[in-house]
Legacy VTK file of the C-alpha trace (Angstrom):
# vtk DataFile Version 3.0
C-alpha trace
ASCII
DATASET POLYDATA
POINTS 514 float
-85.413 91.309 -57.976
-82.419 89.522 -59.932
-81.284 86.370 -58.495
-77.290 86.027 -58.675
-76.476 82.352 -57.663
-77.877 79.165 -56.196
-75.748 76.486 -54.375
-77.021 72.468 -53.643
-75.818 70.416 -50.282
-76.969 66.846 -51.548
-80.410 68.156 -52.522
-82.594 65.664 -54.499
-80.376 64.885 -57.543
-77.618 67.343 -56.645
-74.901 65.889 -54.275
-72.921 69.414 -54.271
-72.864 72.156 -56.534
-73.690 75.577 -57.330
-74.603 78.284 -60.044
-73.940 81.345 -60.425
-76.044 83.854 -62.698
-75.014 86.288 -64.794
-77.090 89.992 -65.455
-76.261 91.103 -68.440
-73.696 89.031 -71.247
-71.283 90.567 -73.599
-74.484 91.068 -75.896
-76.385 93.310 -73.244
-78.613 90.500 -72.643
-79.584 89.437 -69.290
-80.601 85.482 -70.774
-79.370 82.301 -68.595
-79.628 79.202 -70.357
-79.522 75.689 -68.993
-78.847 72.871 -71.372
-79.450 69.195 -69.991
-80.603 65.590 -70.824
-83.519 64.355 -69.914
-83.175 63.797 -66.356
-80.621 65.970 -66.005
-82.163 68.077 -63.327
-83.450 71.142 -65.091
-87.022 70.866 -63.275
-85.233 69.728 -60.303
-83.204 73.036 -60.209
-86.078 75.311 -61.002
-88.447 73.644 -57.759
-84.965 74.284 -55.777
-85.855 77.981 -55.728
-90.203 77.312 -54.804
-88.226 75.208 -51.695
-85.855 77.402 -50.078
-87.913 80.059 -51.121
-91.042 79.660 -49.889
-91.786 75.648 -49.264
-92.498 72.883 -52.150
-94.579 69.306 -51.780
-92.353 67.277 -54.215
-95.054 64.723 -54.191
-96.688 66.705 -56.843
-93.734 66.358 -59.361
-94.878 63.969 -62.059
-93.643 60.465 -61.657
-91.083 60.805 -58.663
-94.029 60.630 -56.036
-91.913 57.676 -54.887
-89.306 60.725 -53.720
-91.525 63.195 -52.022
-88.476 64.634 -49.843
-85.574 66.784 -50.261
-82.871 64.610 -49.308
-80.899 63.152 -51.728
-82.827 59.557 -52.181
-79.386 57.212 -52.371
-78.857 59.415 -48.656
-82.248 59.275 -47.758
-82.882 54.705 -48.379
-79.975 54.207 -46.862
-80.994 56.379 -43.673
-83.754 54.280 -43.642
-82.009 50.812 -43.831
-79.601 51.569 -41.028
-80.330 49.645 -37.917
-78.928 52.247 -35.757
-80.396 56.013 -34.548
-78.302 58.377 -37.207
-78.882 61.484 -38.940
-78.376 63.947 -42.285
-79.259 66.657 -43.837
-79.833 69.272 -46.692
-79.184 72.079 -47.593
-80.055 75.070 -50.501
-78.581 78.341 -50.560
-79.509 81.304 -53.076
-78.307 84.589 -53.322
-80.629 87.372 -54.959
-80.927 91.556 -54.985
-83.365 93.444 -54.735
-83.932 97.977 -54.472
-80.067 97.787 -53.664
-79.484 95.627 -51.096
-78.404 91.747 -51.297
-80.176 88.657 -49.863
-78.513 85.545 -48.857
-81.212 82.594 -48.112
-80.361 79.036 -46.474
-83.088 76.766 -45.741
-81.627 73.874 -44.228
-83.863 70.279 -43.380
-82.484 67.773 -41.005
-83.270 63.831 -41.322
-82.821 61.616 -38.229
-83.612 58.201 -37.617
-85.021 56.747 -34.455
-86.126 53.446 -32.959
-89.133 52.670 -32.991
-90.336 54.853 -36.075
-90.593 53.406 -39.339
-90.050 56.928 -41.342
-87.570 59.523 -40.591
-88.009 62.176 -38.372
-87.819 65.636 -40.196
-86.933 69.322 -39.369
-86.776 72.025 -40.948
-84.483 75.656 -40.590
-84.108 78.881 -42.514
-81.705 81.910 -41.963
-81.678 85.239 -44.498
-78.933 87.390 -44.263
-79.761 90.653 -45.779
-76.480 93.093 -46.672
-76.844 96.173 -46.951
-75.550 98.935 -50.053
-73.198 100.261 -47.777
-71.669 96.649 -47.398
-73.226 96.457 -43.718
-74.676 92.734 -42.730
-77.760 92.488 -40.714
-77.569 89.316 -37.808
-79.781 86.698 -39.649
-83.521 86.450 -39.327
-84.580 82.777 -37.979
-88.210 83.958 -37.970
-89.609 81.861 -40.671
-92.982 84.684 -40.343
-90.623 87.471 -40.950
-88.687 85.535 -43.437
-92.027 85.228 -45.549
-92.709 88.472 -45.268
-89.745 89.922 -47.115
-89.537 87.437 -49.586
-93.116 88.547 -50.230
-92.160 91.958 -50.958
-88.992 91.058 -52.964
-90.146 88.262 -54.928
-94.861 87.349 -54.424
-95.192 83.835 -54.010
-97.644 83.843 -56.928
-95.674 85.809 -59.559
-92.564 83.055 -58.325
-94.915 79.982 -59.130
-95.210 81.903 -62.872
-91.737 82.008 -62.939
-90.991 78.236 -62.608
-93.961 76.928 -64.596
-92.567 74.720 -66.737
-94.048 72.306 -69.330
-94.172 69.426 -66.904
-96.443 71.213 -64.788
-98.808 72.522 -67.609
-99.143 68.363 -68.623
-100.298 68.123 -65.095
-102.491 71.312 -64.262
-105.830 70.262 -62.559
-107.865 71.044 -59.293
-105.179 69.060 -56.982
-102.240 71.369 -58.652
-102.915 74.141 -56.605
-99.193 75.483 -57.393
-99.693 75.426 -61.198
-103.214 77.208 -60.656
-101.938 79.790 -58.778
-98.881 80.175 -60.986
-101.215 80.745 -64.279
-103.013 83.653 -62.010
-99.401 84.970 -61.038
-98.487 85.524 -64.902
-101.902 87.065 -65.592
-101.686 89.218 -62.876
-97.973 90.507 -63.790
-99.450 91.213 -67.073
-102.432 92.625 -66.735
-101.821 95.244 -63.720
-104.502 94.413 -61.870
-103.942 96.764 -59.298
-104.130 100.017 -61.740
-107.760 98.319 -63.034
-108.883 98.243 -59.191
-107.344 101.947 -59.230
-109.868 103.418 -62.127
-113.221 101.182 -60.543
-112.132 103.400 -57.802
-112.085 106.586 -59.389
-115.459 105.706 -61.149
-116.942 105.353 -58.561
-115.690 108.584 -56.787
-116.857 110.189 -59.637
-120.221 108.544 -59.678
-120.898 109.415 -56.160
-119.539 113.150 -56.574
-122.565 113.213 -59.330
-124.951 111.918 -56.893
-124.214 114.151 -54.243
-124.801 117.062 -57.252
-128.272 115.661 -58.289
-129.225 115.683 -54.306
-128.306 119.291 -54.397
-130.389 120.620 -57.045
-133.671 118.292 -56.338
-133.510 119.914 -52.396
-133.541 123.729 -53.858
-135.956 122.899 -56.624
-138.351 120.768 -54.008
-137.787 117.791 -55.897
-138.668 115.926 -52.853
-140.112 112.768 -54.173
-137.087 112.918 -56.416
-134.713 112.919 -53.983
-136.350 109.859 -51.849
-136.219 107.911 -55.012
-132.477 108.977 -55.498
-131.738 108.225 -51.855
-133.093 104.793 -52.423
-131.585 104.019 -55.469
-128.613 104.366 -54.031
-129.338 102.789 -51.015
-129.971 99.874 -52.705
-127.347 100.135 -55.137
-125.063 99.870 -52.415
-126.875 97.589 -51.112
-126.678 95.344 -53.981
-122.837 95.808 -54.450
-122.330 94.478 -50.670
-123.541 91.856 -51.519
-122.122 90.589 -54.793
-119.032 91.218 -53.491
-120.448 89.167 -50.597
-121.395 86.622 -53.025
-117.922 86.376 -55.051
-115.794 86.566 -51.624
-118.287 83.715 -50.307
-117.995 81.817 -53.809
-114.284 82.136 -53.534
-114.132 80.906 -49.853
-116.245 77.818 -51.098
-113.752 76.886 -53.732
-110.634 77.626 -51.085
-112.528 75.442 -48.688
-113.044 72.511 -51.100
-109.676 72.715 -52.291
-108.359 72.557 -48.812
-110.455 70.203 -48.000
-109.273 67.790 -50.981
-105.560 69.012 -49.590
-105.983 67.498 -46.475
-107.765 64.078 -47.314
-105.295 63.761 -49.904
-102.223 65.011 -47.205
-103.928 62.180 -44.924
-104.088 59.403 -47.792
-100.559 60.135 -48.980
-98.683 58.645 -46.061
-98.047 54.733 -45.957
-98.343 54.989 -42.345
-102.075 56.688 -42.454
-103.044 55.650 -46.018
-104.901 52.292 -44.548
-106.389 53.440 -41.688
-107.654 56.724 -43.682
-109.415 54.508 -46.393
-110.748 52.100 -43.430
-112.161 54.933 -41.697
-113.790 56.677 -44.827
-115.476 53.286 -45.294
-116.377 52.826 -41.606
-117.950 56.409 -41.743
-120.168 54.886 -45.288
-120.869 51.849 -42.770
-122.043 54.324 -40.201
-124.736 55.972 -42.194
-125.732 52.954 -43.488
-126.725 51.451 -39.920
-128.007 54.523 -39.079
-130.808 54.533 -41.512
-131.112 50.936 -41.185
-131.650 51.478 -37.537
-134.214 54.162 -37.983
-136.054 51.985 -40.162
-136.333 48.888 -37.660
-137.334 51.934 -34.900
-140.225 52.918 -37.053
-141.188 49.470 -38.086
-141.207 48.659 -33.855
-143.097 51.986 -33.659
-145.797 51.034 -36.247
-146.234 47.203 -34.593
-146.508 48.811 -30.916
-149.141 51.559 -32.420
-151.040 48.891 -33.847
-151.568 45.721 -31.992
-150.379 47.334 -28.637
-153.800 47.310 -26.942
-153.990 43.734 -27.312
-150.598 42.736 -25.756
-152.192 44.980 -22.678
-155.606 42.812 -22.884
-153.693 39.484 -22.320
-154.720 39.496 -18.414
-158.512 40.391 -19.333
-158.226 37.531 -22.010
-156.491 35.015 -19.504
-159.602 35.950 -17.471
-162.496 35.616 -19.827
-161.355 31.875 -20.704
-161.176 31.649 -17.293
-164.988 32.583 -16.629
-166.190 30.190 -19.818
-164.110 27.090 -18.792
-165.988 27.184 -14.819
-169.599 27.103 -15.953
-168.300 24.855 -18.569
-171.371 25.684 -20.579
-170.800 22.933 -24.154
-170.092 24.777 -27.114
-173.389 23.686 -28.915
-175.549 23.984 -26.216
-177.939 26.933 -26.226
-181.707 27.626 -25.414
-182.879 26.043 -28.550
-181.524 23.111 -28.238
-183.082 22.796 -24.681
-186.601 23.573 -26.339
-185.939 21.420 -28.729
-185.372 18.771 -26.046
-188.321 19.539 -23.978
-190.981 19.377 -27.449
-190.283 15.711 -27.507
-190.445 12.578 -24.967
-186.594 11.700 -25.414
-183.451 12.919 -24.785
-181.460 13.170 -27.745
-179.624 10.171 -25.953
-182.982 8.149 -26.074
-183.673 8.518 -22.797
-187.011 8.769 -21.332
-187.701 12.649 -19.666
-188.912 12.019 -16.578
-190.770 15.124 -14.212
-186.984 15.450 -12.528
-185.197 15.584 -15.588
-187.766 18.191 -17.353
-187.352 20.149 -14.368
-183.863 20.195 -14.629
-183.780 21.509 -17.759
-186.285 24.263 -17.133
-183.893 25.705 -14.793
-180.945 25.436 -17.418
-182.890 27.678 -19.986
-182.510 30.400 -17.272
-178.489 30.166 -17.374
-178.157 29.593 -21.324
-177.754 32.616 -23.742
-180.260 32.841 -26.798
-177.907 32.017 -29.449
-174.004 30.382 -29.102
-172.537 33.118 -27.111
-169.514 31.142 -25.411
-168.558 29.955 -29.054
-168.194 33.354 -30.190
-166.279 34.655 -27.331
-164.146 31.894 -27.102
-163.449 32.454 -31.224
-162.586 36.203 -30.213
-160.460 35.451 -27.326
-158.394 32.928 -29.535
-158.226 35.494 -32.330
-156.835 38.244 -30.376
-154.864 36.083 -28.474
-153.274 34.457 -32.172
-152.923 38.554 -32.838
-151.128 38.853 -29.745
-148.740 36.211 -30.354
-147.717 37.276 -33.743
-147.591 40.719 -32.560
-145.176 39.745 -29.653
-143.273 37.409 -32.231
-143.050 40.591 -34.839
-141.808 42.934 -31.744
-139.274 40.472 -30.724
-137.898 40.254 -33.928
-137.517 44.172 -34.764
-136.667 44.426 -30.832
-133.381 41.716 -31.569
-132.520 43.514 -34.905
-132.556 46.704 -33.427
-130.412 45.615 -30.441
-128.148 44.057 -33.027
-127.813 47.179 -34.894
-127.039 49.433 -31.924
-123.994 47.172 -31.222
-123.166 47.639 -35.031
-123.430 51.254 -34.611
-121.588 51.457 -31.266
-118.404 49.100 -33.260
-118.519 51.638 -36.040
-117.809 54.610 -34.164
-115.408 52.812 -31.702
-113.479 51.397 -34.886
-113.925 55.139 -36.380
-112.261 56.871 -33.123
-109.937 54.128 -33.629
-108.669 54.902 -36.955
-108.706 58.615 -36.100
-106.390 58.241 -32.683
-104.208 55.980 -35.216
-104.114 58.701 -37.842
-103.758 61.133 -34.874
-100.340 59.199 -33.404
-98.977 58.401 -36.447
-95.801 60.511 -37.501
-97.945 62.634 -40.056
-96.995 66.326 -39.544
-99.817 68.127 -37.400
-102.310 65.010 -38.164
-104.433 66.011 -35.035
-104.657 69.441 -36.734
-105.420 68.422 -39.810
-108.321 66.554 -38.456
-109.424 69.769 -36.598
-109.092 71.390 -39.766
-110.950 69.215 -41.238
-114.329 69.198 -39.161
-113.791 73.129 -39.403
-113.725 73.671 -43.239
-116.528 71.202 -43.151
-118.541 73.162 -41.065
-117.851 76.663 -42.595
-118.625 74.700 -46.170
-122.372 74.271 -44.723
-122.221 78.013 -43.958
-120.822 78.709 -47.439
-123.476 76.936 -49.149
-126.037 78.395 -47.989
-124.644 81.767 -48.326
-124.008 81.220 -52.213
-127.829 79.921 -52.273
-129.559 82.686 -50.849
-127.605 85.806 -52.042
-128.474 85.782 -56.010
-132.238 85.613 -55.167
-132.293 88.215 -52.628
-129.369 90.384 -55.325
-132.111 89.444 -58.363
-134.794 91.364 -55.735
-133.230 94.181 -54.685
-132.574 94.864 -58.967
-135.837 94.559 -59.716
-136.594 97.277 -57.066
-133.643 99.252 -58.534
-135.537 99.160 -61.610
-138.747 99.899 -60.683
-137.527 102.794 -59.051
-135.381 104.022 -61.982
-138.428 103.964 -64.077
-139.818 106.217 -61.533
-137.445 108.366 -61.549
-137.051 109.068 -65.000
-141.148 109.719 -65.424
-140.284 112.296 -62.452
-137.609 114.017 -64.558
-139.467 113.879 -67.681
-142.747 115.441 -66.238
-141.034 117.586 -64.479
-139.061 121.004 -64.731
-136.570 119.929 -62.604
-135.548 117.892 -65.353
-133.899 120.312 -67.670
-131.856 121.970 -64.759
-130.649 118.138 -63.687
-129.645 117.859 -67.524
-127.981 121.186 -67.509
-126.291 119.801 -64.571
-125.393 116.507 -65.814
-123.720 117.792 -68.719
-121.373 120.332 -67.337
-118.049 120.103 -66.639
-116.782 119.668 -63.731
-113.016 121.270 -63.022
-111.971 119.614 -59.776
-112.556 115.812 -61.478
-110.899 117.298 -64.502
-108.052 118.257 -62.559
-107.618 115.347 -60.444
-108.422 112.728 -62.888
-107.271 114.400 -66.309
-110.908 113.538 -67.859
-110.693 114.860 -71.396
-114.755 113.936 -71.573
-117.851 115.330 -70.287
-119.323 113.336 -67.173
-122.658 111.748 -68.148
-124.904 110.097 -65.369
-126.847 106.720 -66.374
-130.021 106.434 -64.500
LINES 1 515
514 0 1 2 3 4 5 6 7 8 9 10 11 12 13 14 15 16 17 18 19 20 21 22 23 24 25 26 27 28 29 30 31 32 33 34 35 36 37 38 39 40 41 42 43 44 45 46 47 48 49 50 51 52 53 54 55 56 57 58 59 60 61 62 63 64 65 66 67 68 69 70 71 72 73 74 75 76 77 78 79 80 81 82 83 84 85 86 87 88 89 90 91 92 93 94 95 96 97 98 99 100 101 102 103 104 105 106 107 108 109 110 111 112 113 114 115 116 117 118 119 120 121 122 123 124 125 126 127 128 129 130 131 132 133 134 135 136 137 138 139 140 141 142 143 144 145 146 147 148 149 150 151 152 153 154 155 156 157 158 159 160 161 162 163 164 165 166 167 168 169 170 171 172 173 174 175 176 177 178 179 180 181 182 183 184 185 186 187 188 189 190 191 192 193 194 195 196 197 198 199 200 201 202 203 204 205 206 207 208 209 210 211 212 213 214 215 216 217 218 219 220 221 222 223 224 225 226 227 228 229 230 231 232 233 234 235 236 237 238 239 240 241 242 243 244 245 246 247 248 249 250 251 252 253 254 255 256 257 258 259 260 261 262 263 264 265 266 267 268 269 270 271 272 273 274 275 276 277 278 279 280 281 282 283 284 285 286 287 288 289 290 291 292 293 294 295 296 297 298 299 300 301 302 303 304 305 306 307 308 309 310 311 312 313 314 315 316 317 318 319 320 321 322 323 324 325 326 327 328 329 330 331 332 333 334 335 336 337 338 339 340 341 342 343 344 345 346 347 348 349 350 351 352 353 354 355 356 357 358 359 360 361 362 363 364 365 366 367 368 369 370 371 372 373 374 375 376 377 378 379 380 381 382 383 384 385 386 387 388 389 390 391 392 393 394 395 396 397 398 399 400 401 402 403 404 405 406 407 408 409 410 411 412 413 414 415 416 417 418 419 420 421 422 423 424 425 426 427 428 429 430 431 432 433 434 435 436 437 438 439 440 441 442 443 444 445 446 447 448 449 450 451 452 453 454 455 456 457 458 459 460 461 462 463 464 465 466 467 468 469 470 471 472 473 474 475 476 477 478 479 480 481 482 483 484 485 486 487 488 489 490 491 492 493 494 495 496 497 498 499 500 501 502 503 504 505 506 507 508 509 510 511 512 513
């Protein structure tokens, strides 16, 4: 793919202009150098061809984040001063061939103010023309899928990211630089030919399973039958084993594309002025949240704990109420008790000094029958007041985790009302997609969980099935050595076999690891 010229419609720093590329120079040399001062628009011209190209986020540029659109700024500000609806536009156009025929590329994006909006309104449009060797011109393809598609074929977006990787970039290269990540792994894989590496695994293997398809053949005619079970398992759960690493690294690899889209769209919500505050208020809401929440369970338990505990005396209060009831009618004094009657009766006088006449003793004979032995109304009356101070404290305790709860619950219910809030803010503000992005959001979020636990659980149950492997192997290779089976599986081994000779050019005898 050689690209031939590139032409600017007050792009970013480029009112109008164009460039044209030349192949090969007087020299033979197909070199194109562009000389600038700083500021000059070198970088600026090389992200021109990630745009039309495939798309760029000019927010990422070092120090212009204040720029993060294509428009020329000086266009764009004063767009965004006028007072009344308008509209401009962009445009990039490059010209590029590739296996004979030429591709011509506009991508096209439209800025319009209107009322009521306090950023501009964007849209985007691309059109490839693709002409063919025999000077024929196809109608143009508007279907940005399709569009995508070829330029994938003519031009990968990650060997294109290698392409414009300049030093500005490499000063920035970190987890949020997804571009510059992937264009280090688009230079490596240019280089290394990745694809005829995957080719040879394959052929390995091929011939590693042609090998094990021998060994089954010669332990069936020579009965090896315990032989061949341990083969059949071996490779069972050699198989078994390769499933699942390759599980493992797609699932590891899935984690790290879900974490990094995940940080892509918290930072795609935080970027905007218009969704910047209410993101940050509702990540802070969301802390609140969890922080009543536990609070809230806490008070529950604490209610719990007081109910379990002193709840059988706030259901004795009527049976209390009663008792006191009982002691105040026979209003039986506190001190008085059938030994201080005896007492009385032993001597001539009342403690009051009066004289005990027949009527009196009589009287008092009779009270002995009603009076308990020792000071039982005191003691009841000390055990209804106790339980009845436990009671109140009880209720008082209750009340308290009852309003605090209750007070909490309204917290709670605030939160997540000020939470939907923010979202349905973030959701109608002019963010591209926002409600998707949300979506998106809970989604990675969710497959994450899955992820993790995935990435926990396959190494121990891979670091299993290997030490079965093993075990087995060991088996094995006491089977081969004790047996005579063995020297006819080394005979085996050892030869040469024509057809993977043939296919594969293997200069080499085959040998078979156990």
């Amino acid at each position: 793919m050689i690209f031939e010229s590139i032409e600017f419609y007050q792009y970013r720093c480029f009112m109008e202009g164009s460039l044209k590329f030349y192949e090969k120079n007087g020299d033979n040399r197909s070199i194109n150098l562009i000389v600038a001062e700083n500021g000059g628009g070198k970088t600026e011209l090389l992200f021109a061809f990630s745009w039309v190209l495939y798309d760029f986020d000019f927010s990422t540029l070092q120090n212009k984040e204040d720029t993060p659109y294509s428009l020329n700024s000086e266009i764009y500000r004063n767009l965004e001063k006028n007072i009344e609806e308008c509209c401009d536009d962009c445009w990039v156009k490059v010209v590029f061939s590739h296996e004979g025929k030429t591709y011509t590329l506009k991508k096209k994006e439209y800025f319009e103010k209107v009322n009521g909006y306090s950023s501009l309104k964007r849209r985007v449009e691309s059109e490839l023309f693709i002409k063919k060797e025999n000077g024929e011109t196809d109608p143009p393809i508007m279907d940005q899928k399709y569009i995508e598609k070829i330029l994938n074929d003519a031009i990968p977006l990650k060997v294109l990211n290698g392409i414009i990787f300049d030093g500005e970039r490499m000063q920035k290269l970190s987890s949020s630089d997804e571009r510059s990540v992937e264009g280090v792994k688009g230079v490596i894989f240019d280089v290394t030919n990745q694809e005829k590496l995957e080719y040879f695994l394959e052929i390995i293997k091929e011939v590693e399973k042609k090998i094990n398809t021998k060994l089954k053949s010669v332990t069936r005619k020579t009965g090896g039958r315990k032989l061949e079970i341990l083969s059949n398992q071996i490779e069972s759960l050699e198989n078994e084993i390769e499933h699942k690493e390759h599980r493992f690294e797609e699932a590891n690899n899935e984690l790290e594309a879900c974490e990094v889209e995940l940080d892509r769209i918290s930072f795609e919500l935080k970027k905007h002025s218009e969704t910047k505050e209410f993101e940050n208020k509702r990540v802070e809401s969301q802390k609140n949240l969890k922080k009543i929440e536990k609070q809230l369970q806490k008070e529950v338990e604490a209610f719990g704990s007081e109910f379990n505990t002193y709840g059988f005396v706030l259901a004795s209060s009527n049976i209390l109420d009663d008792c006191q009831e009982m002691i105040d009618t026979f209003d039986v004094p506190r001190g008085l008790n059938t030994q201080a009657v005896e007492s009385i009766l032993k001597g001539d006088k009342c403690i009051c000094g009066v004289e005990l006449s027949p009527e009196r003793i009589e009287t008092l004979n009779k009270l002995l029958g009603f009076l308990p032995p020792g000071n039982l109304n005191s003691a009841l009356l000390e055990q209804i007041n106790g339980l009845k101070s436990i009671s109140k404290k009880a209720k008082s305790n209750l009340k308290k985790h009852r309003l605090e709860i209750k007070n909490l619950d309204s917290d709670l219910i605030s939160c997540k009302e000020d939470i939907a809030y923010y979202r349905s803010q973030i959701s109608q503000s002019e963010l591209t997609d926002s409600q998707k992005l949300e979506e998106k959001r809970d989604n990675f979020l969710s497959k994450k969980a899955e992820l993790d636990l995935i990435t926990r659980n396959l190494p121990e149950e891979i670091e299993a099935d290997k030490i079965t492997v093993n075990y087995a192997r060991e088996q094995k290779a006491s089977l081969v050595e004790m047996d005579e089976i063995g020297e006819k599986l080394a005979e085996k081994w050892l030869c040469r076999n024509p057809y993977f000779d043939k296919k594969y050019n293997l200069d080499i005898p085959v040998k078979v690891m156990h």
